[in-house]
C-alpha positions as CSV (number, residue, x, y, z in Angstrom):
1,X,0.6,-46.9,145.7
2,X,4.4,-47.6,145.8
3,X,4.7,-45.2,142.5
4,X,3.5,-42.6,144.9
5,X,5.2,-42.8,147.3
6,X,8.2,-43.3,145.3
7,X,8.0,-40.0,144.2
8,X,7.3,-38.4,146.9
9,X,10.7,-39.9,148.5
10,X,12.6,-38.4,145.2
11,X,10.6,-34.9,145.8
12,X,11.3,-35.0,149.7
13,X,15.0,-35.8,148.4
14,X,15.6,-33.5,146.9
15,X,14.0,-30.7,149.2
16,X,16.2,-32.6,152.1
17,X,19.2,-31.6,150.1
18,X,18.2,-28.2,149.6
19,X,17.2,-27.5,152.7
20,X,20.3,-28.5,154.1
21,X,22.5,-26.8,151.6
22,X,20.9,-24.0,152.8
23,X,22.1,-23.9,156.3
24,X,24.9,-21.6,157.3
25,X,28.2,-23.5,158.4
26,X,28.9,-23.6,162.1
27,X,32.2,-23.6,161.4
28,X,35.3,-26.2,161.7
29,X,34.2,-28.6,158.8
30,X,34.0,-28.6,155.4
31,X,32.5,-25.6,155.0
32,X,35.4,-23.8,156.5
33,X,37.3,-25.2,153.5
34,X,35.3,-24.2,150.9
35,X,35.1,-20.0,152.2
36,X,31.5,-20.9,154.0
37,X,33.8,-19.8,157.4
38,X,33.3,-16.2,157.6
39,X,32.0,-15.4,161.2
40,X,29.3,-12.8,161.2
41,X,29.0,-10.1,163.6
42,X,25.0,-11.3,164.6
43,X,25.6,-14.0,167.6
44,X,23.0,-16.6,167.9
45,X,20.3,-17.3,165.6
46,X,17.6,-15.4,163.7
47,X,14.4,-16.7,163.1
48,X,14.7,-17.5,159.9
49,X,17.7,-20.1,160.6
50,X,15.2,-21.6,163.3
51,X,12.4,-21.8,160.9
52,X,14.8,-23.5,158.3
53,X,15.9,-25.6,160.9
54,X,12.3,-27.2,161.7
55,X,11.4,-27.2,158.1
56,X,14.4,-29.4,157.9
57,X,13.4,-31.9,160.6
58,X,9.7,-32.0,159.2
59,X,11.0,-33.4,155.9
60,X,13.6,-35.4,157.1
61,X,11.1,-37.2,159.5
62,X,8.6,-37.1,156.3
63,X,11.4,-38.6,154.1
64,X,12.3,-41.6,156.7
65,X,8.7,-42.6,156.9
66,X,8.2,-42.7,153.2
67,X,10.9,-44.9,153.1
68,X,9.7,-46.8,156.0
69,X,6.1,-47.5,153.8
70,X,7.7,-48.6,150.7
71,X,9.7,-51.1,152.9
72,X,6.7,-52.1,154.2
73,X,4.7,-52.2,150.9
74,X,7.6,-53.8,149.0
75,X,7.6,-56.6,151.5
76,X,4.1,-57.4,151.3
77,X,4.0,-57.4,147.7
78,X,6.4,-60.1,147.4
């Protein structure tokens, strides 16, 4: 059981990264450095920036509870 959900906390890892290297900078951070900066002329958000954004929360709030069962697991094993 704890080699499962192992890796499932190294795949929702490394979808977490990806996800969020996905995202478009907002500006005024270290994406302004690297040329991710350039303003578009489309204000606000499409829908597929909203989508990402909840696909980001879902596995972020997947990713914290797998850790939070190993924990959990790990402590009762010992």
């Amino acid at each position: 059981m704890v080699i499962g959900f192992s890796i499932a906390l190294i795949v929702f890892s490394v979808l977490l990264m990806m996800l969020v290297l996905m995202h478009k900078g907002k500006g005024g951070g270290l994406s302004d450095m690297f040329g991710g900066g350039m303003q578009s002329s489309v204000g606000g958000s499409s829908v597929a920036e909203r989508n990402l954004d909840r696909i980001t929360i879902v596995i972020g709030l997947l990713w914290f509870a797998c850790i939070v069962v190993l924990g959990i697991l790990m402590k009762l094993g010992s």
